[in-house]
N, C-alpha and C positions, 0 to 999 in steps of 0.2 A: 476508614482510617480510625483507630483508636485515639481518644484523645484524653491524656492522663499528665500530670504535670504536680511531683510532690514533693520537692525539694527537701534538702538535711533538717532544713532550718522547722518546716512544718511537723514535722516529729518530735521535736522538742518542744514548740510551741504545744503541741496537745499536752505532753507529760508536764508543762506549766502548769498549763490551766486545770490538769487533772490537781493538783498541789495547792493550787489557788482556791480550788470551790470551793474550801470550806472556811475561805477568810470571808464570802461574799453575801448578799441575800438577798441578790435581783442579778438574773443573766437581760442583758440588752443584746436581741440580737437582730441584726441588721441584715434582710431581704433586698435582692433587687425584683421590682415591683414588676419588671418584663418577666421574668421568670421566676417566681416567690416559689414552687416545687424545686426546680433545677438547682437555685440558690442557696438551698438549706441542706446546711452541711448534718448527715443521718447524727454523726457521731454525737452533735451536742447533747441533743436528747439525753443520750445516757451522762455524758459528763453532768446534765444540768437537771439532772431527777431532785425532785425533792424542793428546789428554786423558784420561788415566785420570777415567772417570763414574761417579758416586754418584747413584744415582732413592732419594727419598724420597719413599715414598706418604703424603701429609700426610693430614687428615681423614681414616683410616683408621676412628677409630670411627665417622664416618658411614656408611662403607660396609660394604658386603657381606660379612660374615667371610671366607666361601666364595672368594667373586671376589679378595677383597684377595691370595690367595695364589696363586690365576691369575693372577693381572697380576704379580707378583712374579717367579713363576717365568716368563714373558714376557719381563719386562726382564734378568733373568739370561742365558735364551739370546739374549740381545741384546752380553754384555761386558760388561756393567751388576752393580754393588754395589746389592745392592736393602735396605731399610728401610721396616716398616710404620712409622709416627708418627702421632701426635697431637702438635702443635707445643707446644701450649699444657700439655702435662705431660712436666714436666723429667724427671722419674722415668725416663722412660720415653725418653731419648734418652741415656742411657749406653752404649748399642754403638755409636753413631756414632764416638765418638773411636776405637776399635780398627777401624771399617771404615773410616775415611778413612786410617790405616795402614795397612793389609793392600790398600788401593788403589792405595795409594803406594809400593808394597814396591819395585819395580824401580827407580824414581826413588831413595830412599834406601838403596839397594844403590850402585846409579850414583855418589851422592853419595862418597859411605862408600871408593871404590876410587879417588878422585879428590882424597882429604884432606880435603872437606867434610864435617864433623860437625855434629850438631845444628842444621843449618838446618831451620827450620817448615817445616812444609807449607803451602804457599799456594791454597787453595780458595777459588774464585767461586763464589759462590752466584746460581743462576739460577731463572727463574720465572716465567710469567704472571702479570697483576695479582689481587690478594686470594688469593693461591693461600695466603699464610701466611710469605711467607720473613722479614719481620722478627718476628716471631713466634717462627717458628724459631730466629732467630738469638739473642734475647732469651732463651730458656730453656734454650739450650744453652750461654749463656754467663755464665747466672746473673746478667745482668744486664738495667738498661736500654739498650740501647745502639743499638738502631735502632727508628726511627719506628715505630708499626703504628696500624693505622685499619681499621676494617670497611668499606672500600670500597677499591673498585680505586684506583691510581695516587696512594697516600701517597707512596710513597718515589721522589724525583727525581732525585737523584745517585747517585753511590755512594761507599762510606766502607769503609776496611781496619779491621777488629775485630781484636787481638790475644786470641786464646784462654787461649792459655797456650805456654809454650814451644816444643808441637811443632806448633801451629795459628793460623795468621792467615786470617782471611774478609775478601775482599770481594765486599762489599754491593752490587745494582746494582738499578734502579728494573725493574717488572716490563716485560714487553715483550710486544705479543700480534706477529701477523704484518699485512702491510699489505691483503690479502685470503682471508678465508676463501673455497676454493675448496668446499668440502662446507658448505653454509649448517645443515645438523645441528648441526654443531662451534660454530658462532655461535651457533646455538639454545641448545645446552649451556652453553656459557660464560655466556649471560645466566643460565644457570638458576642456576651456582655464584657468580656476585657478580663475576664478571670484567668487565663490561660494566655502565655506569653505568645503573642504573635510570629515571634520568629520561629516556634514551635510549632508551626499550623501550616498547613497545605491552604492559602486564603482562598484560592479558587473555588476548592472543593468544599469547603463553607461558603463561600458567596454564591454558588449553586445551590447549597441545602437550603439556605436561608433562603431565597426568590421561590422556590419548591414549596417552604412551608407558606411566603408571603400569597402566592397564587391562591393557597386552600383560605387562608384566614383574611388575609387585608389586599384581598387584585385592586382594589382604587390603591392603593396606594402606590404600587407601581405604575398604574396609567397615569396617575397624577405625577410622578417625580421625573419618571421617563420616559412617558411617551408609549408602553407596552401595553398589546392586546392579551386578552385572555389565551386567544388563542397560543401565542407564542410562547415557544419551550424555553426550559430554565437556561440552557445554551446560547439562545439565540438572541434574548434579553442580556445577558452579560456580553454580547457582543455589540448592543445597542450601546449601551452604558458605554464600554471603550470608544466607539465611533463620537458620542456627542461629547463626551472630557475629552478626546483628542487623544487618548493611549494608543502613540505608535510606537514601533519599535523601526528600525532601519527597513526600507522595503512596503513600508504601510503598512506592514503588518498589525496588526492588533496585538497589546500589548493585554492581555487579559487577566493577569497577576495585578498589573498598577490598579484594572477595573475593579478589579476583584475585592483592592483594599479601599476604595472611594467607595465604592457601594456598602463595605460594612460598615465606614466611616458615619455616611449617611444615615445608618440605622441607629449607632451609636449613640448618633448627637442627636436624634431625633426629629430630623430634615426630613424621615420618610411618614413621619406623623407618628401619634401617641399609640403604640402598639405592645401589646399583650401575649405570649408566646404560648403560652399553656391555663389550662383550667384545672380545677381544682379537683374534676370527675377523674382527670389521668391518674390522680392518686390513688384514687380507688381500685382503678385498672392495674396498676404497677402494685398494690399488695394484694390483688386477686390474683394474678403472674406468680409471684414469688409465691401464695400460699400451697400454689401447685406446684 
């Protein structure tokens, strides 16, 4: 199954933000930390040449402690200002305000030699959809101040947040690409909430996903349900409906209800802090395309 999802609105929103870079002088862009390759939309790069860049690994407590600092140190030999996060605890994004300084240092040097004093920093906050950026922005600014919704593609326009004196955000609606060319990456995004669920065959991801869980994290299915190594990705989605009770008229197994309990599960991170991809697959997917 192809899995693509690109609305009117995400086409406009790029020829924003193409209009916007040159008001800005820091892109913030917001990863999810289960799949920080899947979640990076290619296009920004070009939109965001030339831009001192902040990667915030969002859903960091869902992931992988281990990996979360592999992919950290990744995006660092990349140029890249890296931050684990959890959006939704404010606590816990207090060094962002000194790393969007320290990202910006050349720029307010620049300023500083030219008689401009205390102008803000003006950071774009970028993002595929449900990744968490109004989220983000709401607890880093201690306020309510942009939309959020547990589902992709709340946020439509975009909106300048003044921080405080030495930070203004804008806000811009999430953006995927208009073709996934590695249908993995598609798979993945459905799996993280980027890709509208009623768009999705759940089964047929809640089979992918136990497939990949078998190769990378098998405790964590013995631990959540009760599955042996030995047991196929079918016959574990059938455990799953027997112990939540998914019947349909007849006892039948209802395997679509299981289907969504079981991503559910992975979502909220009931099946423990797991990591979907490594940073070597990168290298594999531009050896692939170089041929």
């Amino acid at each position: 199954m192809n899995y693509q999802w690109y609305p009117g609105h995400m086409t406009r929103a790029k020829r924003m933000m193409q209009e916007d870079m040159k008001l800005i002088d820091l892109v913030i862009e917001l990863l999810d930390s289960r799949v920080p390759l899947s979640s990076r939309n290619p296009d920004i790069d070009e939109l965001a040449k030339q831009k001192a860049r902040l990667v915030l690994l969002n859903k960091a407590d869902l992931a992988d402690e281990r990996l979360n600092e592999v992919w950290a140190d990744y995006f660092r030999g990349q140029g890249c200002f890296v931050a684990k996060i959890d959006s939704r605890n404010r606590g816990g994004l207090k060094p962002i305000q000194s790393l969007i300084q320290e990202a910006c240092r050349e720029k307010t040097e620049r300023d500083r030699k030219r008689g401009i004093l205390n102008r803000p920093v003006r950071a774009m906050v970028v993002g595929i959809p449900n990744v968490g950026k109004s989220t983000f922005i709401n607890s880093f600014a201690g306020r309510a101040c942009a939309k959020t919704g547990n589902r992709p593609g709340v946020t439509k326009g975009k909106q300048w947040i003044r921080l405080n004196k030495q930070v203004e955000l804008l806000d811009t609606p999430g953006i995927l690409w208009p073709k996934f060319e590695d249908q993995q990456a598609g798979m993945k995004l459905a799996l993280i909430g980027s890709i509208r669920d009623e768009l999705l065959n759940g089964e047929e991801l809640a089979l992918w996903l136990i497939d990949l869980l078998k190769k990378r994290y098998p405790g964590a299915l013995q631990e959540r349900y009760q599955a042996g190594e030995e047991e196929n990705s079918g016959t574990i989605l059938e455990m799953v409906a027997r112990q939540r009770g998914c019947l349909l008229k007849g006892d039948e197994l209802d395997l679509t209800k299981a289907a969504g309990l079981l991503l559910d599960d992975f979502r909220s991170g009931r099946l423990g802090r797991i990591t979907l991809e490594m940073p070597e697959e990168n290298k594999e997917r531009e050896t692939t395309e170089e041929r």
